[in-house]
N, CA and C of each residue as an Amber inpcrd file, in Angstrom:
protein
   666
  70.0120000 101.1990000 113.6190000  71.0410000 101.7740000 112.7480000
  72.4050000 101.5550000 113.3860000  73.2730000 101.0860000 112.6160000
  74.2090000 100.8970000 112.9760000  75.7970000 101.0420000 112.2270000
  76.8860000 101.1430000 112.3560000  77.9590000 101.6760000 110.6680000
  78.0340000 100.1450000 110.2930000  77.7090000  99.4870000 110.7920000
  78.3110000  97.5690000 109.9370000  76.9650000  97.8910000 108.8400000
  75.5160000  98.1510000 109.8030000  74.5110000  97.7920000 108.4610000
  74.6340000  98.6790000 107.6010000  75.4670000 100.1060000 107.9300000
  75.5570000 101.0640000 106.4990000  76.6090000 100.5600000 105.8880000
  77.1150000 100.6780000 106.3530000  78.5290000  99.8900000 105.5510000
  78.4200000  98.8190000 104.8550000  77.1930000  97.9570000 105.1580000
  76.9940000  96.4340000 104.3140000  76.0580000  97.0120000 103.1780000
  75.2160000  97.8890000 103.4090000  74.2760000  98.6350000 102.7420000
  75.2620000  99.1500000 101.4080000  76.3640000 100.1100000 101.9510000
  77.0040000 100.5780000 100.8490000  77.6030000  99.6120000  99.9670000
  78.2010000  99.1870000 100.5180000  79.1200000  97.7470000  99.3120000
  78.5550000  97.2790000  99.0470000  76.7330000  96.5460000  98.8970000
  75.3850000  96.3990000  98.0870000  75.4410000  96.8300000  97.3000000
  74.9140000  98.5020000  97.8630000  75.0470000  99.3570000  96.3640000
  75.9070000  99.3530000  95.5450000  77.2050000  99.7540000  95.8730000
  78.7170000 100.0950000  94.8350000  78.6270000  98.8960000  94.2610000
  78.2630000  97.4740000  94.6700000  78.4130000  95.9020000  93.7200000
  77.6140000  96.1050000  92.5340000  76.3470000  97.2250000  93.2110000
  75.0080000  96.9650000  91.8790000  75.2010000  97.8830000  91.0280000
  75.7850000  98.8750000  91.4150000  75.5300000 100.3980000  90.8840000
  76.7420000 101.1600000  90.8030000  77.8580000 100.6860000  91.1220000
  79.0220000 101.2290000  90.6340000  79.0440000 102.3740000  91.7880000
  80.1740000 102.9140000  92.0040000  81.1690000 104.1660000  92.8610000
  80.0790000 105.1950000  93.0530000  80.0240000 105.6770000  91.4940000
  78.9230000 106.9250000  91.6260000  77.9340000 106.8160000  91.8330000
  76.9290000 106.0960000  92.2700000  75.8760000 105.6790000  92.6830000
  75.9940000 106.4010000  94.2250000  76.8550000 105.8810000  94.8680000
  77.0660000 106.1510000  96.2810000  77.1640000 107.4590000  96.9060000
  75.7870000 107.7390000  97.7490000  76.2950000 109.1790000  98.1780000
  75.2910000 108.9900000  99.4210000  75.4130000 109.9820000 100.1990000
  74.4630000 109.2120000 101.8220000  73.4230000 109.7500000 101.4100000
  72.6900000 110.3590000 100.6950000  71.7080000 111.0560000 100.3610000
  70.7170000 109.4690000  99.9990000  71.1240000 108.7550000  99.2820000
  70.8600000 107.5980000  98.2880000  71.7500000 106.6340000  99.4030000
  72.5250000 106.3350000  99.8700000  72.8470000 105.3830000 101.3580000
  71.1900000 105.3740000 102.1790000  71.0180000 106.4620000 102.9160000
  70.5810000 106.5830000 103.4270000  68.7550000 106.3540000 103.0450000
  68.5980000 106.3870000 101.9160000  66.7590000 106.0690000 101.2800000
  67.2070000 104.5590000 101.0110000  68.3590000 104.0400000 101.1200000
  68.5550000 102.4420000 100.8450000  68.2890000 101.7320000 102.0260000
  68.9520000 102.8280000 103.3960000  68.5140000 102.1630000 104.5850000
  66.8910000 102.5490000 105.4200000  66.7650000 103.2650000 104.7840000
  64.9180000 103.9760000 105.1190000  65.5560000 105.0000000 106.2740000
  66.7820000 105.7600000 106.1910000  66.4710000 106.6460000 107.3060000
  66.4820000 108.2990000 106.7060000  66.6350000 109.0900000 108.0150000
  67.4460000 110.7190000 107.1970000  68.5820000 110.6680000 107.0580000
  69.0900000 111.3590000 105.8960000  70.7390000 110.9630000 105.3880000
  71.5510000 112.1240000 106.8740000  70.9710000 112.7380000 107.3870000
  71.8190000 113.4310000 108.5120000  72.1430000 112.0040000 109.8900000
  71.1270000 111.1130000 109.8490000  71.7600000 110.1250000 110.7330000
  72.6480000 109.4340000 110.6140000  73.1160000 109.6270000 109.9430000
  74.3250000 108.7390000 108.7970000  75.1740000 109.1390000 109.5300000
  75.6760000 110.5230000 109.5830000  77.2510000 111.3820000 109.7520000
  77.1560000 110.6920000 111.1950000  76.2080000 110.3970000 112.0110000
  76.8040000 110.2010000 113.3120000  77.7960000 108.5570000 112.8830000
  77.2350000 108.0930000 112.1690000  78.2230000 106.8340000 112.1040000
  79.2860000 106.6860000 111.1540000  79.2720000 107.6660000 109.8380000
  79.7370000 107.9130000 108.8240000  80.6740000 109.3150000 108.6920000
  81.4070000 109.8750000 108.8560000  81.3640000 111.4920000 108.7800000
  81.5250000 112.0950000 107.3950000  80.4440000 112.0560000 106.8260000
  80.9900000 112.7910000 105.0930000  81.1380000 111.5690000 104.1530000
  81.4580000 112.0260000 103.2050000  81.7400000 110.7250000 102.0360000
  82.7880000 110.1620000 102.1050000  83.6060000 111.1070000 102.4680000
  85.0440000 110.3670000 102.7580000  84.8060000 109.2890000 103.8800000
  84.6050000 109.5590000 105.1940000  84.1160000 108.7390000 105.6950000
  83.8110000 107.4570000 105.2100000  82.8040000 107.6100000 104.4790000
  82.3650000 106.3090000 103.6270000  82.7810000 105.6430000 103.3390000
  83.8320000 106.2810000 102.1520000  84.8450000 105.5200000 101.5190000
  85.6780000 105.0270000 102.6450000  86.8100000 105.9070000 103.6940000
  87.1150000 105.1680000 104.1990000  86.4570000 103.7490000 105.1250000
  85.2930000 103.5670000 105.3930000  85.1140000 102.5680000 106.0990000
  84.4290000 101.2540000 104.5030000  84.3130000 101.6440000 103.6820000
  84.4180000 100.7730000 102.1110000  85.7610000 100.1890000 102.0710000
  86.8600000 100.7970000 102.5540000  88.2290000 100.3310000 102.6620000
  88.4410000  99.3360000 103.7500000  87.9590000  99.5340000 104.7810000
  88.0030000  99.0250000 105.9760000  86.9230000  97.6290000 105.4870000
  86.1890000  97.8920000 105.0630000  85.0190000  96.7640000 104.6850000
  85.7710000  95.7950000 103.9400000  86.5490000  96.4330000 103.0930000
  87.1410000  95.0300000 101.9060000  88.3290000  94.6340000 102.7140000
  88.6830000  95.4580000 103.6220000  90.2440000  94.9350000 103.9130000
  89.8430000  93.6400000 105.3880000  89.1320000  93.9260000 105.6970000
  88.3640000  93.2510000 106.6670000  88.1160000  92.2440000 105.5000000
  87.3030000  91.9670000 105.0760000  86.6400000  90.6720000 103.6890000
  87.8940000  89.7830000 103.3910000  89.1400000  90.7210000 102.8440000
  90.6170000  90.1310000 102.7110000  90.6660000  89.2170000 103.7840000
  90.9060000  89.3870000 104.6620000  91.4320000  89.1830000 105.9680000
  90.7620000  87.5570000 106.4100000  89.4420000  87.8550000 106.2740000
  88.5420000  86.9330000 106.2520000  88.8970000  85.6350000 105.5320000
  88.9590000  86.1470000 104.3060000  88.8070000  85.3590000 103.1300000
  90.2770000  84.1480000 103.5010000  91.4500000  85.2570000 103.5350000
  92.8440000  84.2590000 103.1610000  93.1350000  83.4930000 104.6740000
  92.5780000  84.0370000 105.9520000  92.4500000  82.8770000 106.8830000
  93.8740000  82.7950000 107.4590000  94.6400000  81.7290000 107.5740000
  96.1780000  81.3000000 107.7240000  96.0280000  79.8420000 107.7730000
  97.5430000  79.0510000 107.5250000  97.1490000  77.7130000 107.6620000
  99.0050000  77.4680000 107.7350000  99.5200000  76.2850000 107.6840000
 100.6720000  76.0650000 107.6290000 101.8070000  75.8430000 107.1640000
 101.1570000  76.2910000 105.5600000 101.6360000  75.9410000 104.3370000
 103.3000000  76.2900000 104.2400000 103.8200000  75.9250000 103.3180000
 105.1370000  76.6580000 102.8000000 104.9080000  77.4650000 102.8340000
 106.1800000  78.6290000 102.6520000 105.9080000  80.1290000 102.5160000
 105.3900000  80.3070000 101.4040000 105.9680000  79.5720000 100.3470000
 105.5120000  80.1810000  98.9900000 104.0700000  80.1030000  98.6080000
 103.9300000  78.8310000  99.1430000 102.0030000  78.4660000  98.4490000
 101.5270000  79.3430000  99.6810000 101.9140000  79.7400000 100.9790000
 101.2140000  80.2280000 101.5460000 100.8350000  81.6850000 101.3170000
 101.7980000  82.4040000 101.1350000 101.5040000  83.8440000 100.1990000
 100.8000000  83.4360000  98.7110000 101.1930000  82.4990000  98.1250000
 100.2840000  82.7440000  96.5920000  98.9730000  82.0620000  97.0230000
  98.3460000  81.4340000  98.1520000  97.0740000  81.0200000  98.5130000
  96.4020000  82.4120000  99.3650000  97.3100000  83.1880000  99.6800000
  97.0150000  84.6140000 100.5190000  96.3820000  85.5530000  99.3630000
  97.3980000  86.0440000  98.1510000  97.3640000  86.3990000  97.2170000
  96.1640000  86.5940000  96.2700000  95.7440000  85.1740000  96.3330000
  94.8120000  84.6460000  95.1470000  93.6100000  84.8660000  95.8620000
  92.9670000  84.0890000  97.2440000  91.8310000  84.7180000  98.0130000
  92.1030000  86.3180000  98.1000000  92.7000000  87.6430000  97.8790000
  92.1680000  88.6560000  97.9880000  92.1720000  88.6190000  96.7800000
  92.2160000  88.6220000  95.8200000  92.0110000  88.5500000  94.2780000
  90.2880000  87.9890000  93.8340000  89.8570000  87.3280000  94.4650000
  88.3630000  87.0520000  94.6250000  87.7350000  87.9630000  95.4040000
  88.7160000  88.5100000  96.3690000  87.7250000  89.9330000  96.8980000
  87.4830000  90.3590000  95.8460000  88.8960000  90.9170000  95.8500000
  88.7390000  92.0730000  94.5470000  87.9150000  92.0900000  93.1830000
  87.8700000  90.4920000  92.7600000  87.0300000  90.7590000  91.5220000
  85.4920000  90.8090000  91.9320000  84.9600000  90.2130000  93.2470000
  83.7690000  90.3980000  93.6640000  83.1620000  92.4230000  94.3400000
  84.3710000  92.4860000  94.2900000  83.9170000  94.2700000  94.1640000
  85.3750000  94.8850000  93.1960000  85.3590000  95.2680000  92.2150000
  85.7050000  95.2700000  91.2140000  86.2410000  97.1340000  91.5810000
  85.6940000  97.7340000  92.2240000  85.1910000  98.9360000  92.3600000
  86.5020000  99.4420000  93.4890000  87.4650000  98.0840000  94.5030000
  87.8870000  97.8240000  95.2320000  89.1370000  98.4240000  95.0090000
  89.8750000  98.7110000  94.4860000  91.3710000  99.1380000  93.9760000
  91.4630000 100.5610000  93.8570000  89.8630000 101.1720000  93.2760000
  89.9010000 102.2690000  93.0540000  89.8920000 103.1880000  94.7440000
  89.0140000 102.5700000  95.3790000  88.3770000 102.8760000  96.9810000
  90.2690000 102.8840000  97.8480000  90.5000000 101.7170000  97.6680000
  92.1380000 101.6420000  98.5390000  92.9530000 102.5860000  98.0530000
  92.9870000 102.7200000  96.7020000  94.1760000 103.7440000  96.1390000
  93.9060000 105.1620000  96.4000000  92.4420000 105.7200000  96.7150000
  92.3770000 106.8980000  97.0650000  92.3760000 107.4100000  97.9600000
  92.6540000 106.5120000  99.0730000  92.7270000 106.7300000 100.5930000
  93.9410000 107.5030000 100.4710000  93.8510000 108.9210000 101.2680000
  94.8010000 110.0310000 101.7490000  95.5320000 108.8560000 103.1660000
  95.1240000 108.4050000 103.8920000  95.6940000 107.7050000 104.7430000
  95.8900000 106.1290000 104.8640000  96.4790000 105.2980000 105.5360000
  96.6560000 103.9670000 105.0410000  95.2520000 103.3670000 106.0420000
  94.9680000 102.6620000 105.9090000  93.8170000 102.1140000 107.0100000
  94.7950000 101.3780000 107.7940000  93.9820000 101.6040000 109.0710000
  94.6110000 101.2920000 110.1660000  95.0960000  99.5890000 109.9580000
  93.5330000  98.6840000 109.5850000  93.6060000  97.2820000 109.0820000
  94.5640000  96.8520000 108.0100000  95.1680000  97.4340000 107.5180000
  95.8790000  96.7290000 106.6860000  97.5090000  96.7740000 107.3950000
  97.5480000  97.4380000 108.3370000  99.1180000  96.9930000 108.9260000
  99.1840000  95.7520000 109.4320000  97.9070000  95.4190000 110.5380000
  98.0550000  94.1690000 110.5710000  98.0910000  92.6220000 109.1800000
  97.2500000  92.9340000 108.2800000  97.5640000  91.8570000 107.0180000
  99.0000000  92.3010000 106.5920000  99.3590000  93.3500000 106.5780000
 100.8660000  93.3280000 105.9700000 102.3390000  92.4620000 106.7730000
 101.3450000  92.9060000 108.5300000 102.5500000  92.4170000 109.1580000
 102.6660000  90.7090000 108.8180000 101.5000000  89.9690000 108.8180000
 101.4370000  88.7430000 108.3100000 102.2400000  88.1770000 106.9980000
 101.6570000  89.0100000 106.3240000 103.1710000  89.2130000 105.2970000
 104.5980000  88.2420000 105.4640000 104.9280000  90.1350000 106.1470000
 106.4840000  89.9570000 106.6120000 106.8010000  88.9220000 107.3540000
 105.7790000  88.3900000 108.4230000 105.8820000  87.7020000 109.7740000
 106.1690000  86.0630000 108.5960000 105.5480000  86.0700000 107.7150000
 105.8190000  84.7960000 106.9980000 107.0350000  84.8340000 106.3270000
 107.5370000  85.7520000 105.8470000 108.8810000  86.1160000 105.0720000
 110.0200000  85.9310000 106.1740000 109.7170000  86.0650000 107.4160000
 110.8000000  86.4090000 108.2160000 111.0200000  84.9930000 108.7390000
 110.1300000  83.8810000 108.8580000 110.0110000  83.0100000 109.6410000
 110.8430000  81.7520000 108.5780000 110.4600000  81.6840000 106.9270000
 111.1940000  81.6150000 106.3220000 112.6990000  81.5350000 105.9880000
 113.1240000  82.5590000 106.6990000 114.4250000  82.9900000 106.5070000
 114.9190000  84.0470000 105.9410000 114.0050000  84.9040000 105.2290000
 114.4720000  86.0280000 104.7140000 114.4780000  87.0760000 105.7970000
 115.9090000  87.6480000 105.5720000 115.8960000  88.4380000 106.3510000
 114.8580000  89.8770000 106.3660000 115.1600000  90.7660000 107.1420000
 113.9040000  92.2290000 107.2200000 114.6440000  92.9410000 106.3120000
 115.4730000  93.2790000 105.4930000 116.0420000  93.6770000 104.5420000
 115.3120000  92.8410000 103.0140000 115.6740000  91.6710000 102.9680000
 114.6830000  90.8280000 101.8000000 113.3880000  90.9350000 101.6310000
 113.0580000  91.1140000 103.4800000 111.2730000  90.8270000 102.9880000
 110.5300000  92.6820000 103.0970000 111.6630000  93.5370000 103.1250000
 111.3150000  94.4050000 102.4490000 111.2440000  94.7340000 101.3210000
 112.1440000  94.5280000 100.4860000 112.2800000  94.4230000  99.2480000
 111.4020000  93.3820000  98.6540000 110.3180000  92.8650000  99.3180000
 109.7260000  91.5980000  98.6420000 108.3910000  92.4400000  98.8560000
 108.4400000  93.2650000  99.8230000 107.0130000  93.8260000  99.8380000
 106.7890000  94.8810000  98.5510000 108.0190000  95.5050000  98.5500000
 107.9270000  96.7000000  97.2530000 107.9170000  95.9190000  95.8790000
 108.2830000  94.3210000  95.8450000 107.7680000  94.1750000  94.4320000
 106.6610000  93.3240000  94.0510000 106.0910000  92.8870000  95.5780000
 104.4640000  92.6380000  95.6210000 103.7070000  93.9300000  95.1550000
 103.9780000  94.8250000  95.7930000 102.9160000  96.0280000  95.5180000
 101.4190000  95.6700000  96.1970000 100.7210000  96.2930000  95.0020000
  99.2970000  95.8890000  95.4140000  98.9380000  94.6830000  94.9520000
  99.9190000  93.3890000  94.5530000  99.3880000  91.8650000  94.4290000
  98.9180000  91.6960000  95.5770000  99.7520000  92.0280000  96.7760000
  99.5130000  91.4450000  97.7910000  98.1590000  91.4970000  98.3510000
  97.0380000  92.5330000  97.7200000  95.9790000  92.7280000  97.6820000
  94.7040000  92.2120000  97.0390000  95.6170000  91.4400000  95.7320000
  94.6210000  91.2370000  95.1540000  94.6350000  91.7820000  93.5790000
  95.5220000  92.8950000  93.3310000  95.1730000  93.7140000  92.0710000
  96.9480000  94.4490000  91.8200000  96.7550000  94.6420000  90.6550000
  97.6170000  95.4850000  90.2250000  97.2850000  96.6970000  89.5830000
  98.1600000  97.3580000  90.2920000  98.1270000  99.4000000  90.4770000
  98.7910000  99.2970000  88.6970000  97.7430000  99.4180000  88.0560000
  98.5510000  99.9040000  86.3290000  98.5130000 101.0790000  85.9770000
  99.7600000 101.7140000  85.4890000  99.8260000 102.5730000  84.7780000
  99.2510000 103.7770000  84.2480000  98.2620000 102.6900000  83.5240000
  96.9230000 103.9410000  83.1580000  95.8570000 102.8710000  83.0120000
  94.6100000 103.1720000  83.3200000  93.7730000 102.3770000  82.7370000
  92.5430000 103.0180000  81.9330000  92.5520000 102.9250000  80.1400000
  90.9610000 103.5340000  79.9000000  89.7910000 103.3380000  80.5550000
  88.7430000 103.8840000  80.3250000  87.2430000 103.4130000  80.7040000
  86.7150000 102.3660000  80.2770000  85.9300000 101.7220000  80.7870000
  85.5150000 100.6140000  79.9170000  85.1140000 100.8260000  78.6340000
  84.3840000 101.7230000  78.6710000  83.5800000 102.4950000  77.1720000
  85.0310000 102.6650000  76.2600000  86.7110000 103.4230000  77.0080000
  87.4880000 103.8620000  76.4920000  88.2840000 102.4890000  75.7950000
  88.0890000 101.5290000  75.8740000  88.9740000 100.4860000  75.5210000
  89.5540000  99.8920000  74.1700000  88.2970000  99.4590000  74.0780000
  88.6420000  99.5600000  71.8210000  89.1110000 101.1750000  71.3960000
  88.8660000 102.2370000  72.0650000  89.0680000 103.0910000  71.4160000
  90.7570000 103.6060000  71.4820000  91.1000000 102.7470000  72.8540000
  92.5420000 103.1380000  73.0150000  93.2820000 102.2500000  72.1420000
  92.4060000 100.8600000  71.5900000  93.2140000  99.8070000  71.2360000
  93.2090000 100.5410000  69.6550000  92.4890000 101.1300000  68.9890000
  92.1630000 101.4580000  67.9960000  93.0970000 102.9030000  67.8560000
  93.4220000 103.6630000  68.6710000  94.6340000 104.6550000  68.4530000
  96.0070000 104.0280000  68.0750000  96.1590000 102.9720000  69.2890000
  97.3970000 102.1250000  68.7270000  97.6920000 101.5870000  67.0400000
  96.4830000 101.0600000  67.1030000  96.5230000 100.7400000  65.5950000
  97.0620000 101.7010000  64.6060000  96.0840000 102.8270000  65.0560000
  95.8960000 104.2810000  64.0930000  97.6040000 104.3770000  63.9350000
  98.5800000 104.3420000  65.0980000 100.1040000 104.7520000  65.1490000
 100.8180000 103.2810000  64.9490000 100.4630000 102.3610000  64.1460000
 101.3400000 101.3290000  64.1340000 102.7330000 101.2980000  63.3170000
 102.7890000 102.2120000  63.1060000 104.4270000 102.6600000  62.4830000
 104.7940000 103.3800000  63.4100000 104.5040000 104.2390000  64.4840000
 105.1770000 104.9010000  64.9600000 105.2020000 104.0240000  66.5800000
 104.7090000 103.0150000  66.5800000 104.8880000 101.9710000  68.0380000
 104.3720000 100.6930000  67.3980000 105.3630000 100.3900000  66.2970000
 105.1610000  99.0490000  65.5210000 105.3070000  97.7190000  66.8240000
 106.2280000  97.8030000  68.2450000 106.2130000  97.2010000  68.6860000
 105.2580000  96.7040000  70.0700000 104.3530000  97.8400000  70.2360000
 103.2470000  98.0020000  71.1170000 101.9760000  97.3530000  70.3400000
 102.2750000  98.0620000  69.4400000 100.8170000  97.7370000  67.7740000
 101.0350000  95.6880000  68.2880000 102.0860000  95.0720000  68.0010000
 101.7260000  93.8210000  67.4440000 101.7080000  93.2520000  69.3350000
 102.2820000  93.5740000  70.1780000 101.4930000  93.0750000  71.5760000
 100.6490000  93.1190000  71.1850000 100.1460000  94.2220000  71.8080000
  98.5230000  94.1950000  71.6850000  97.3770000  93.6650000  70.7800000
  97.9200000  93.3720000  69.3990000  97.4820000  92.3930000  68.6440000
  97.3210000  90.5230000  69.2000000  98.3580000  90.3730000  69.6100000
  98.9510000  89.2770000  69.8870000  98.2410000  88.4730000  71.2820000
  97.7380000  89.7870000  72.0100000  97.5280000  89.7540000  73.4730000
  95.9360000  90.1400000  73.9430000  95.0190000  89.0800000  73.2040000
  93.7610000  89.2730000  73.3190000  93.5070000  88.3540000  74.4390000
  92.6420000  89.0540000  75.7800000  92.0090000  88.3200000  76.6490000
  90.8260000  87.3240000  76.1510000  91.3100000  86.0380000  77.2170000
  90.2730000  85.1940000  76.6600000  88.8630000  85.7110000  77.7220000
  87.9500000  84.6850000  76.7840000  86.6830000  85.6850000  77.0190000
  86.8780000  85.4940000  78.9020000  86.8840000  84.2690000  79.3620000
  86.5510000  83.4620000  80.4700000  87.4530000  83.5940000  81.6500000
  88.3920000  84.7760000  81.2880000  89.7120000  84.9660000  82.0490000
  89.4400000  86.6320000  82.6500000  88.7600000  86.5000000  83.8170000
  88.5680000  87.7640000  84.8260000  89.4160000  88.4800000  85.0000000
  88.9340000  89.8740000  84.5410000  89.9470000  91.0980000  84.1610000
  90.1320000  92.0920000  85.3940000  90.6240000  93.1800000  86.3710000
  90.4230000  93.9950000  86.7820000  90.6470000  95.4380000  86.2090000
  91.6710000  95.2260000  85.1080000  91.2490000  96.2490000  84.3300000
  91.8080000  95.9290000  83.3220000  92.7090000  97.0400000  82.0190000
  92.7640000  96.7740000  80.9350000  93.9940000  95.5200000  80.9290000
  95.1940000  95.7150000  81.3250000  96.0920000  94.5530000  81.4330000
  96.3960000  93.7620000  82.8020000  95.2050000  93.9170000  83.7220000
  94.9160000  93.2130000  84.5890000  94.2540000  91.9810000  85.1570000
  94.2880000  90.9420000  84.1400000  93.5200000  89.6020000  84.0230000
  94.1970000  88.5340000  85.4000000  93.2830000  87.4820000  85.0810000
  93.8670000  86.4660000  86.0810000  95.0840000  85.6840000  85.6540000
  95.3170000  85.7430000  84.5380000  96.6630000  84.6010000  83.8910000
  97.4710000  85.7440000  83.7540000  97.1530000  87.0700000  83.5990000
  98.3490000  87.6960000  84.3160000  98.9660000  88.1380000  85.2600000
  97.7040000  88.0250000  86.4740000  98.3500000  88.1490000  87.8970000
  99.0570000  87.1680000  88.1020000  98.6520000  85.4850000  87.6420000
  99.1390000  84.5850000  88.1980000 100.4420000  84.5900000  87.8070000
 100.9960000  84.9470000  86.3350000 102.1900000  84.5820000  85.9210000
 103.1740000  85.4290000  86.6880000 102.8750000  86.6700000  87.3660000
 103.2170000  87.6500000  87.7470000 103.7730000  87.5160000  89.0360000
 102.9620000  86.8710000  89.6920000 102.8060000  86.3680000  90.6410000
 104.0780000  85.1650000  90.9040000 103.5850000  84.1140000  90.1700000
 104.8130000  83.0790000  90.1290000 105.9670000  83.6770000  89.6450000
 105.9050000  84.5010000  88.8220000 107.3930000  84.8330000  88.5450000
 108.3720000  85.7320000  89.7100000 107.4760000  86.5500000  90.7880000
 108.1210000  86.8220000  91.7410000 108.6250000  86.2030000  92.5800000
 107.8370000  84.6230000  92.8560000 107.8630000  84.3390000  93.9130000
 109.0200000  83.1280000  93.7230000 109.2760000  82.9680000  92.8330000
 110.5130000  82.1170000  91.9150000 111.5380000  83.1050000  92.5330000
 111.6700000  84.0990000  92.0870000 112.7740000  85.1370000  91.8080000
 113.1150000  85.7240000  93.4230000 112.0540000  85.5890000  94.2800000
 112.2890000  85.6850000  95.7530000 112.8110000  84.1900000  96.4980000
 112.0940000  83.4050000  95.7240000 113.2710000  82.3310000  96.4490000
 114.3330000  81.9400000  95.9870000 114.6570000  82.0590000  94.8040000
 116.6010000  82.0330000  94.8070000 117.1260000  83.2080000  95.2770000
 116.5570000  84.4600000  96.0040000 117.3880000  85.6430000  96.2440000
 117.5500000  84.7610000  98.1100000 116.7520000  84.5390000  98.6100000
 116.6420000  83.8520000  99.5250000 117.7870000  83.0630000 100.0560000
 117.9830000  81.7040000  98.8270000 118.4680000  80.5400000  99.3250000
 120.0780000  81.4420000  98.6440000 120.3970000  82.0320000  98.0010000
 121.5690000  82.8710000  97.4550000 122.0520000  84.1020000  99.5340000
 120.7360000  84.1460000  99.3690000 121.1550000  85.0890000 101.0250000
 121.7660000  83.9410000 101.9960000 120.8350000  82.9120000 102.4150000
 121.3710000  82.1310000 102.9460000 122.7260000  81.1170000 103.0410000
 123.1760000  81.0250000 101.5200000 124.2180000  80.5170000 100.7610000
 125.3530000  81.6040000 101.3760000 125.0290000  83.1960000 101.6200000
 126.6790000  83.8090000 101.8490000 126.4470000  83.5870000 103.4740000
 125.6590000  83.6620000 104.6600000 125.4580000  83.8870000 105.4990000
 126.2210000  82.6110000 106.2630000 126.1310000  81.5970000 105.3190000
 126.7720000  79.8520000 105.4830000 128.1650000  79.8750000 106.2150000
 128.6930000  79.6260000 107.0320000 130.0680000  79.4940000 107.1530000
 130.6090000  79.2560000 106.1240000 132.2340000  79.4460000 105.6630000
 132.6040000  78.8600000 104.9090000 133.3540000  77.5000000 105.3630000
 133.2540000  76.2470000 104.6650000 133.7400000  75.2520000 104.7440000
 134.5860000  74.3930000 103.9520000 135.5440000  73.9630000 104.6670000
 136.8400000  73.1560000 103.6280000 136.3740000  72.4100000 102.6530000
């Protein structure tokens, strides 16, 4: 027994069986032991979850590697491998966002981040402001708004309808804005052709703030 094989054990389960499935009671008859041997490696559910956090952020980490690219393809090649985490545990956004504390592992992927922003040329002022409008892309997913249940979905799309005079301009989006079947969702307006556009459109909009920073920083010349 060990926390890697519970921990590989759990993200098994949560892949097959969704969040609520997971409890050490049912961890623990997955690994053939008593669910009290658990807490020595686990402490509580929270526990759990936090090392489910630690598990994917570790997987991230894995996944996007480093290489020598431009900055830009090198963050949107960073980007896009945790985005295959994420849709391979789907369950993943919900686990990070409820963490009361940040995991220790993700300061280091963030500093990578910055460490690429800075090397670039943007200054620690820019590539702060570049982190707050990554958000959670930089993860893989986007933190929306609200999201129904899966079960809740036609039914939210079907209220809209119900009020299409009174949000005539929400009514015809959402008409307009049907996912294709083949285009991997993380939740209701969370697809892949909209991370990507999302994505490129920041990373456009961070490099003319960039070469505009660098442009006043220029001497001036006759």
């Amino acid at each position: 027994m060990s926390r890697e094989r519970a921990l590989t054990a759990a993200v098994a389960l949560v892949d097959a069986e969704g969040l609520k499935a997971l409890t050490m009671r049912r961890l623990a008859a997955e690994l053939g032991v008593e669910a009290m041997s658990l807490y020595y490696h686990l402490p509580g559910k929270q526990g759990l979850l936090d090392g489910l956090a630690e598990s994917v952020i570790g997987e991230i980490a894995a996944a996007v590697g480093d290489d020598e690219r431009e900055w830009r393809d090198r963050l949107r090649h960073r980007f896009l491998r945790a985005r295959e985490v994420m849709l391979r545990h789907p369950w993943a956004p919900a686990v990070l966002g409820s963490r009361p504390a940040v995991p220790p592992s993700l300061y280091a992927y963030y500093d990578q981040i910055v460490g690429t922003l800075l090397a670039a040329g943007f200054t620690p002022n820019l590539a702060h402001r570049a982190l707050h409008a990554f958000g959670t892309m930089a993860l893989g997913f986007v933190q929306e708004l609200f999201t129904p249940a899966a079960t809740d979905v036609d039914a939210a799309e079907d209220d809209l309808a119900a009020m299409a005079e009174t949000v005539p301009h929400l009514t015809a989006m959402v008409a307009a804005e049907i996912h294709a079947a083949g285009d991997p969702t993380l939740g209701w307006c969370d697809s892949q052709t909209e991370f990507e556009f999302t994505l490129d459109l920041l990373l456009d909009g961070l490099d003319r703030a960039r070469a505009a920073q660098a442009g006043r920083r220029s001497p001036a010349t006759d």
